[in-house]
N, C-alpha and C positions, 0 to 999 in steps of 0.2 A: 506332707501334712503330718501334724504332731495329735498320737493320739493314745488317748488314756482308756484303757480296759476294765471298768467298773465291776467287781466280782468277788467271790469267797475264794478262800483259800481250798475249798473242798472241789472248787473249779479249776485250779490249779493247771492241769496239764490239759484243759483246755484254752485257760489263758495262751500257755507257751505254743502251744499249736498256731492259734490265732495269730499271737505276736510273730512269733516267726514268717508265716503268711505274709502280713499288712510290711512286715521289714525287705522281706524279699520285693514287692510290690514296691519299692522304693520310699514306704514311709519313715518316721519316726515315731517308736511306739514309747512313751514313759511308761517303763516298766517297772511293776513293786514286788516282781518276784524275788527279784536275787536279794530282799530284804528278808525273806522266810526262811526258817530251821527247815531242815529237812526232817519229815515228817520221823525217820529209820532214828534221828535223833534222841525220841524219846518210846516211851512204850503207851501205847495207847488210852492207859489212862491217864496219864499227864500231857495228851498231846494239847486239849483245847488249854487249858491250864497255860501251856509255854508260849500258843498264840496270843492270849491274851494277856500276859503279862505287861503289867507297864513300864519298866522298865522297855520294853519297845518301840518306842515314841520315833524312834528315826524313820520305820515304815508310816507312822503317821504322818510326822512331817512332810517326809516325801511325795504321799500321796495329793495333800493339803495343796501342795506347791504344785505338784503335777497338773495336777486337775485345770489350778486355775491357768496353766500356761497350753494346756491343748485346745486345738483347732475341732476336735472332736470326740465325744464320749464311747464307747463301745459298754452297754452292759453283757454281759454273762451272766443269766439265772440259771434256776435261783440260788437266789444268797439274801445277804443278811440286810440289816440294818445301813451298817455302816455304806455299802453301794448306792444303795438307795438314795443316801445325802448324797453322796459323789454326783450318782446323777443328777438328782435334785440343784446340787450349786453351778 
């Protein structure tokens, strides 16, 4: 089964837990982690700043595509907006 994990990035390492889980379990998970900066990156106050950058559109993309090719949604709350459509479409 192909499945997308709908979440924030402040879920982050509960994403990767999960995923790793549903992969062991023999799925396939569309993963949008390894599109993210690692938080050690920047200093905290330019962390939300470099998430949100638009120049970042490839985790959007990603995700865009992701979604509508999985077999199933998984949310992780809370989080934001952007999830939410995920679920939602």
């Amino acid at each position: 089964m192909k499945i997308y994990i709908a979440s924030s990035y402040r879920n982050l390492h509960a994403v990767q837990l999960v995923r790793d889980a549903l992969t062991a379990a023999g799925n396939t998970v569309l993963d949008w982690t390894g599109f993210v900066p690692p938080l050690s990156a920047f200093p905290p106050s330019e962390r939300k700043a470099a998430l949100d950058d638009p120049g970042r559109n490839e985790v959007f993309d990603f995700c865009t595509e992701a979604r509508g090719r999985a077999d199933a949604v998984l949310y992780i709350g809370p989080a934001g907006q952007d999830s939410a459509c995920e679920v939602g479409i």
